[in-house]
Structure formats: C-alpha cells, structure tokens
C-alpha positions as CSV (number, residue, x, y, z in Angstrom):
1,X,54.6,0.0,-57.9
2,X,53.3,-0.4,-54.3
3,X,55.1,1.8,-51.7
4,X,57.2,0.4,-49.5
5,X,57.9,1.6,-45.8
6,X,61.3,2.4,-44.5
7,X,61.7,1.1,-41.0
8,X,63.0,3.6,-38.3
9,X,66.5,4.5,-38.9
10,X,67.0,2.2,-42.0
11,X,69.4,3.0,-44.6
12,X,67.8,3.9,-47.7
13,X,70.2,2.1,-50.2
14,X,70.2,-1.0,-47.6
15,X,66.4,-1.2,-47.7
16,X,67.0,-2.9,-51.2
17,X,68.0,-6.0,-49.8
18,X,65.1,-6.3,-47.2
19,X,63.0,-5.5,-50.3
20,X,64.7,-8.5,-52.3
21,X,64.4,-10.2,-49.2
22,X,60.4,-9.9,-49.0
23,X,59.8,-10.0,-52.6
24,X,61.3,-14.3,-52.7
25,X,62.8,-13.1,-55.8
26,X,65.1,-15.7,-57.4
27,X,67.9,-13.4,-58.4
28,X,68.8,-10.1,-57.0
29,X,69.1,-8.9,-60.7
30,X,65.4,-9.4,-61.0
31,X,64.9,-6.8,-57.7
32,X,66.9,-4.4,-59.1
33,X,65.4,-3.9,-62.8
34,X,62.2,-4.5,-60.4
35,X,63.2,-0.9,-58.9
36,X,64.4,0.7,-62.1
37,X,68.3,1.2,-60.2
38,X,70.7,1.7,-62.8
39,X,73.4,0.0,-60.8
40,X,73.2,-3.4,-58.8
41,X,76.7,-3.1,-57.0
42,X,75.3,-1.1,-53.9
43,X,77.4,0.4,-51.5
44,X,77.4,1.1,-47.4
45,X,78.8,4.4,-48.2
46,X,76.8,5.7,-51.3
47,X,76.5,9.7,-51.4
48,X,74.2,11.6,-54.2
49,X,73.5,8.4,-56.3
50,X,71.1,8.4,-59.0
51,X,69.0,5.7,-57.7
52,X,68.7,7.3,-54.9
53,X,65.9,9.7,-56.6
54,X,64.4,6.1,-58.2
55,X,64.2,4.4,-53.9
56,X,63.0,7.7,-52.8
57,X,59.8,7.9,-55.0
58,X,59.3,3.9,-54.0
59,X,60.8,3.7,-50.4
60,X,59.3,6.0,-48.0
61,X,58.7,6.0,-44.0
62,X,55.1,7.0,-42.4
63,X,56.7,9.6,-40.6
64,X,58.8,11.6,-43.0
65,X,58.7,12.1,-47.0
66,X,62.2,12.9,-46.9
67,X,63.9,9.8,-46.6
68,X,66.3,10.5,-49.8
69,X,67.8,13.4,-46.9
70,X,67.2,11.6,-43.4
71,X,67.7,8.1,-44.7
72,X,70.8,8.7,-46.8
73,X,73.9,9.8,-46.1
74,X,73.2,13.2,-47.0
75,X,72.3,15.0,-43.9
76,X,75.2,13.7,-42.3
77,X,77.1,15.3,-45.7
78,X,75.0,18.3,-45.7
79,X,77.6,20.6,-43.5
80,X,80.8,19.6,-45.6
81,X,78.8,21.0,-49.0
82,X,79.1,24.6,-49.6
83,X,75.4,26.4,-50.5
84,X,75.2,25.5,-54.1
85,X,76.0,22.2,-53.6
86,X,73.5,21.4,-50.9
87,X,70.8,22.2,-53.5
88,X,71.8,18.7,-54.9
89,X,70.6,17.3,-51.9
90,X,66.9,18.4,-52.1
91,X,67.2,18.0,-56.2
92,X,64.1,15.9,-58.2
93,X,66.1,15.4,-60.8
94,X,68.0,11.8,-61.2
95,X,71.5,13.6,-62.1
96,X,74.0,15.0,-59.8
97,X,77.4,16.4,-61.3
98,X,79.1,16.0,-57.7
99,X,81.5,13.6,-56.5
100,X,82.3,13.2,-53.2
101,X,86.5,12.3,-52.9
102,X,87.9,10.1,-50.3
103,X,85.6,6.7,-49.9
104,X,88.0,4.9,-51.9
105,X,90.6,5.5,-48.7
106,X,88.8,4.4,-46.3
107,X,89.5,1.3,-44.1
108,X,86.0,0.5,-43.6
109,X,83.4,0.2,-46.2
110,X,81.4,-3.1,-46.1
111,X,77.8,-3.0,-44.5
112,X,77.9,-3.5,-40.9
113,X,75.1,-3.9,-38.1
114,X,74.3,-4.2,-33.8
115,X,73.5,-8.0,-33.0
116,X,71.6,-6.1,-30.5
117,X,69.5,-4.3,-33.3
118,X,68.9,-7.4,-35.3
119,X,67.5,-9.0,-32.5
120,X,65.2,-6.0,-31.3
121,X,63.9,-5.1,-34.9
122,X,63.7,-9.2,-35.7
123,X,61.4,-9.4,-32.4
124,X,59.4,-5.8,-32.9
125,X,58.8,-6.0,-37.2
126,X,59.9,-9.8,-37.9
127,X,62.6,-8.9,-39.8
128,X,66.3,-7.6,-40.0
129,X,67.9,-4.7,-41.0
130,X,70.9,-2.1,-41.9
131,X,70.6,0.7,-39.7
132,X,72.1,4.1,-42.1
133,X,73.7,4.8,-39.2
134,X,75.8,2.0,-38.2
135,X,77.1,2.8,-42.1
136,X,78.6,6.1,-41.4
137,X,82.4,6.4,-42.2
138,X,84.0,7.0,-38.7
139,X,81.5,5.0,-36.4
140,X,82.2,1.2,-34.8
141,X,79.3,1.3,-32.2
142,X,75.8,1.1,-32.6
143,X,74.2,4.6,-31.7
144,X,71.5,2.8,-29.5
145,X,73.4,0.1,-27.9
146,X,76.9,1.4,-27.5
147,X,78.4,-2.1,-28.9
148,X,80.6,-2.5,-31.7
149,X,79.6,-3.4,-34.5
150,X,79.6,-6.1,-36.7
151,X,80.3,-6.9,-40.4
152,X,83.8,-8.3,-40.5
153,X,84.5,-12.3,-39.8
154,X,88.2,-12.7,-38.5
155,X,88.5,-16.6,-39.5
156,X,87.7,-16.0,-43.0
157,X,87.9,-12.3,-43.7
158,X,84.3,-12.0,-45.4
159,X,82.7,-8.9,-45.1
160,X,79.8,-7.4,-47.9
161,X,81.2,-5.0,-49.6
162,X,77.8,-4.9,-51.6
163,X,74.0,-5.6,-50.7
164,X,74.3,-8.7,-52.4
165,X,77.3,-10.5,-50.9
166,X,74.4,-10.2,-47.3
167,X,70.8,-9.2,-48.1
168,X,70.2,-9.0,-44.8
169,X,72.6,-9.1,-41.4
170,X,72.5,-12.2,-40.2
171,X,69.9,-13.3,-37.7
172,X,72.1,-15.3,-35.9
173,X,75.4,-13.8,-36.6
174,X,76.9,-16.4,-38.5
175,X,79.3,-15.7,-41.0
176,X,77.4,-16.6,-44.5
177,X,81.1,-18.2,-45.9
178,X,82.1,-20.3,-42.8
179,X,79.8,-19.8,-40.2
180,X,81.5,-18.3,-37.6
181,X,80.5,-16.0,-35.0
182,X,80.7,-12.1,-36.2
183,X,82.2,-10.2,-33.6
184,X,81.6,-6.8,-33.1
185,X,84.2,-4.1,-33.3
186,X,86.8,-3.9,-30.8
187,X,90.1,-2.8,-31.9
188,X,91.6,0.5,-31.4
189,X,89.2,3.1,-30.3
190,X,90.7,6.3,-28.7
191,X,88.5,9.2,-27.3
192,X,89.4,11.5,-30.5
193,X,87.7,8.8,-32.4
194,X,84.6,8.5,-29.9
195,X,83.8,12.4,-30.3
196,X,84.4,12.1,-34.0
197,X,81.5,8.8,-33.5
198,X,79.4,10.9,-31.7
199,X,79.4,13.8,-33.8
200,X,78.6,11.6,-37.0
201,X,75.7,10.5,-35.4
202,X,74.3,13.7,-34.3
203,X,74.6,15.3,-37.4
204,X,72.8,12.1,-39.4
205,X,70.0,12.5,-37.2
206,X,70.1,16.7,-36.9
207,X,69.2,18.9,-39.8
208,X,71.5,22.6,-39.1
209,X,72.2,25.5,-40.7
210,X,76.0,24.6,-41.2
211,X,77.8,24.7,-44.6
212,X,81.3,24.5,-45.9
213,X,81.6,28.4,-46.5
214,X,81.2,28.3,-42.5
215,X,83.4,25.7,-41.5
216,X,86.1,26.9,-43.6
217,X,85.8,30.0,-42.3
218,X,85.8,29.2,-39.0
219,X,89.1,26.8,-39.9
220,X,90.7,29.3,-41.7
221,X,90.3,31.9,-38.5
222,X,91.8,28.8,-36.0
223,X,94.8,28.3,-38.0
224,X,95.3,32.0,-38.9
225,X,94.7,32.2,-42.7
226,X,93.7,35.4,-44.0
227,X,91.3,34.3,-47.4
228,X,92.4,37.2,-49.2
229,X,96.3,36.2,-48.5
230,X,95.9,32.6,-49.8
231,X,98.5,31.6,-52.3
232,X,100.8,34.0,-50.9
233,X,104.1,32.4,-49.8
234,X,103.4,33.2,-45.8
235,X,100.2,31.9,-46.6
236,X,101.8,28.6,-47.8
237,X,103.7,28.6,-45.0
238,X,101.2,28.5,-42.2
239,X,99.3,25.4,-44.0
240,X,102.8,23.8,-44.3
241,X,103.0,24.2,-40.6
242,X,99.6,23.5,-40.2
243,X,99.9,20.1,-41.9
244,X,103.3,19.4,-40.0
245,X,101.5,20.0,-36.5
246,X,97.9,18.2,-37.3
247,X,100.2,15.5,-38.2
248,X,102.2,15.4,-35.0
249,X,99.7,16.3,-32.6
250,X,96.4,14.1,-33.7
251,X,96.1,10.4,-32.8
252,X,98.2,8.9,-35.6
253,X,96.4,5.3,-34.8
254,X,93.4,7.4,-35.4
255,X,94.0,7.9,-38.8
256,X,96.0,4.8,-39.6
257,X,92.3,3.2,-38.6
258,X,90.4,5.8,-40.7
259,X,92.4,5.3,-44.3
260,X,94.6,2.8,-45.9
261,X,96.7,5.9,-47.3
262,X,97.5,7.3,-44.0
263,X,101.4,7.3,-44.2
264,X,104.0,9.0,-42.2
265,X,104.5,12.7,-42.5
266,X,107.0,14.8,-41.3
267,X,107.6,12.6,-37.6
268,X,103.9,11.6,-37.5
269,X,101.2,10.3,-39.9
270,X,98.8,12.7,-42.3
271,X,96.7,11.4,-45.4
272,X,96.7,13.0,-48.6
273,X,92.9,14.1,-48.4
274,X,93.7,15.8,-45.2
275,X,96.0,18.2,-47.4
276,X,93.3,19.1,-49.5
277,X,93.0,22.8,-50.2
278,X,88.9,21.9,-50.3
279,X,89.0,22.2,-46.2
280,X,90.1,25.8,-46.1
281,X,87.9,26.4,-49.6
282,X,84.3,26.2,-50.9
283,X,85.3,25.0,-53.9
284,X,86.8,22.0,-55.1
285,X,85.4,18.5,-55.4
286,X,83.2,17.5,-52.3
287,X,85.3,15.7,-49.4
288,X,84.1,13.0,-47.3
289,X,83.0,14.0,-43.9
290,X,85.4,12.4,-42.0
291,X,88.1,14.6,-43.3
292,X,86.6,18.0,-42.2
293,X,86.2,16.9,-38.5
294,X,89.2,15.6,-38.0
295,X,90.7,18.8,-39.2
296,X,88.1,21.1,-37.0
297,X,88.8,19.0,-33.8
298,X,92.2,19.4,-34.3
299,X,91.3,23.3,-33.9
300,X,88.9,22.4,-31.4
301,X,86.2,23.3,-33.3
302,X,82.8,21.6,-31.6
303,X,80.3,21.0,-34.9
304,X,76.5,21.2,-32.3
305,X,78.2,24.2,-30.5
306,X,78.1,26.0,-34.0
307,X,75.3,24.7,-35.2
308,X,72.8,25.4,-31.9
309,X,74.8,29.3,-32.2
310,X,73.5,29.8,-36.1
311,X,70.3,28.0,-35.1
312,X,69.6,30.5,-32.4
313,X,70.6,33.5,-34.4
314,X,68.3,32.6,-37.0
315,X,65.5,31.9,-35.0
316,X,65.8,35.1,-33.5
C-alpha cells in the first residue's frame, strides 16, 4: 500500500477520514478493510488501540517515523504510565493488555477542530483536517490560535462522536444535520482549567522523562503519605481528608465540565476516578490524564517544572 503523509500536528486516528476523503471511496467500510483496522467506530480520544500499529506502518509524516507516539495520544499519556507500561507505547506488536479507565466519564468526546485551522491548512495543503491536539481531553482552544473550538452545534446537538458521522471538519463550518454555524467553545473556562489546557498541550508535543512511579511519589510526599504506611488506618485517614479537601478547595465547575459523574462530595464536588488509589500507586488499571493533573495541581505540583528538573539531571 502506498504511504501516506501525516500533515503537521494531525491526529493519527483522524487521518482516516482525510484518507477516505482522498481515496472517493463510496463507503467508509471499503476505507477501512482498505487499511486492515479491525474496528470502523473511531474515536477522538483512542489510547493504545490495535490499529494504531496497522496506521502507523501506513501513515507516517516526512519529519518523524514515530507518528504512533507524537501523533497519538500517547505522549501526552506517557507521564501517567508507570515504566512497564510505557514499553506499550513504543511496542511493534498489534496487542496491548492495557486499558486506560475514565473516557467513558468524560463530558467531551466527539472530534472537534479551530475554524481558524481549517482555513489555514485548506489554503496551505488544499484540504482539512483534525488537529490531535484540539482532541485532548481537557482542552477547548486551539493551541495555535487561542479560540475555542468547535465540534458541538447548539440548534441541533450534532457532534461526531466517530470519524464517520464528519470525515472531515467542515470547510465552512456548517453543521452537516442542519446547517448551522458551529460555534466554538465558550462556556465556562476558569484559570484552573487554562493551566490544565496548557499543560495537555505541552506534554503532547514534549517527550520527558516523567512516569507514574514519579508523580505518585511526588503526590504521595504533598499530601503526606508514607508508602510503607498505606492501608494503615491513619493512612486511610489522610486520603479521606485529602479527598474531602480536593473536593472543597478545587473549582467544582471545573470538574462538573470535565465528567458527567462529577457529583457532590462532602460540601463540594469530587468524581469517583479522582478516588482512585491508581494516583497515589503504580499499579492499577491506567487512568486518563486528566485525572492525575488535577490531583497534582491541587498540590501544586507544576508537570514542565519536574520534567526540565529530571531532564537536567539526566543530562548531566
């Protein structure tokens, strides 16, 4: 099969539909045993698939070999894995044992896009595209433009929850069911949520020496937990407490925006993944990002200030 280019920043999953798109197939069915994928429902927020191995080997960018990493949400993942697990990343093989927990409880999960960026890439490579960025869990503004994205209309309520519901994002940002303009994102957005945007989009575009075994330590040291002392009753305690105040103290409309299970919790608003033993652990089944940095910047934990420290001590 002839190779086919990524464009810059393009998500590797959504690079199906411009590949439909080009190839004036009749039926998107046809594209996708084209490609080999073992599953034609494709997702916005897709981590460790299968046929990611299959677009990897097909889908590549002149610049970088490693689109299955860059391309993908797995760099952005990468920190929140412990070191076992990131060997999956990084894997040739087309089978992955991890699940990552969480995506189900998210508010957000159809494909979205900049109508600044379809313009720009429309004018510069004569056609559209999803930008992997613009699909991280977390993020409502385009990392170029500062704008809020689009992908929801609010006269019909269509948004593509899979690449075939909208190949492409619409050219002229007309909602495919009823043709209304697509506005981009602009409901509540407080400045917890911009440094949990900004972060998401630095580490999808930085490769660091992070892990989960880190993080957790460095949570576990914030809060006060002593590893060895976990499971003791004053152990229990202080993540009771923990929970109580994280609940109390972080921007509750924060989190009613982040998950449709955010519910209230001892006078404020917590989410059952946020309770997940995984964040103080390195074991456990896989959480997604999201839940880890709001947990470390409710400890004031800064994700690049770690990273350039372990980047520095290993260079030197």
């Amino acid at each position: 099969m002839k190779r086919f280019n990524l464009l810059p920043g393009e998500s590797l999953n959504g690079a199906v539909g411009r590949y439909h798109a080009l190839a004036l197939s009749p039926a998107f069915s046809s594209t996708a045993n084209q490609l080999g994928l073992n599953n034609q429902v494709i997702s916005p927020l897709r981590f460790l698939h299968d046929d990611d191995v299959k677009l990897d080997e097909i889908f590549h960018t002149s610049e970088n070999e490693k689109c299955r990493y860059t391309n993908s949400l797995n760099q952005y993942l990468s920190p929140f894995l412990n070191r076992r697990e990131q060997q999956y990343l990084y894997m040739q093989s087309e089978e992955s044992s991890l699940r990552i927990s969480g995506v189900s409880n998210l508010n957000v999960k159809h494909w979205r896009w900049c109508i600044n960026c379809v313009e720009e890439d429309e004018a510069k490579y004569g056609i559209e595209y999803y930008h992997h960025q613009h699909q991280l869990p977390g993020v409502y503004h385009c990392y170029r433009h500062g704008i809020g994205l689009s992908g929801h209309c609010i006269q019909c309520g269509f948004h593509a929850n899979k690449i075939q519901d909208l190949i492409l994002p619409p050219l002229n940002n007309a909602c495919p069911n009823c043709a209304a303009w697509m506005p981009g994102y602009d409901g509540y957005f407080s400045e917890s949520m911009a440094d949990i945007e900004n972060t998401s989009i630095w580490l999808s575009m930085n490769e660091n020496a992070l892990s989960l075994e880190i993080l957790s330590d460095l949570l576990c040291k914030k809060i006060g937990l002593k590893k060895s002392e976990l499971g003791t009753l004053s152990s229990n305690r202080l993540i009771s407490s923990w929970h109580k105040s994280l609940a109390n103290e972080f921007d509750n409309n924060a989190l009613l925006s982040y998950f449709n299970n955010a519910k209230p919790y001892f006078g404020g608003v917590s989410s059952p993944l946020i309770r997940k033993a995984r964040l103080r652990l390195s074991s456990g089944d896989p959480l997604i990002p999201l839940v880890h940095m709001i947990a470390l910047q409710h400890q004031g934990i800064d994700l690049a200030t770690v990273a350039s420290s372990l980047n520095l001590e290993t260079v030197g």
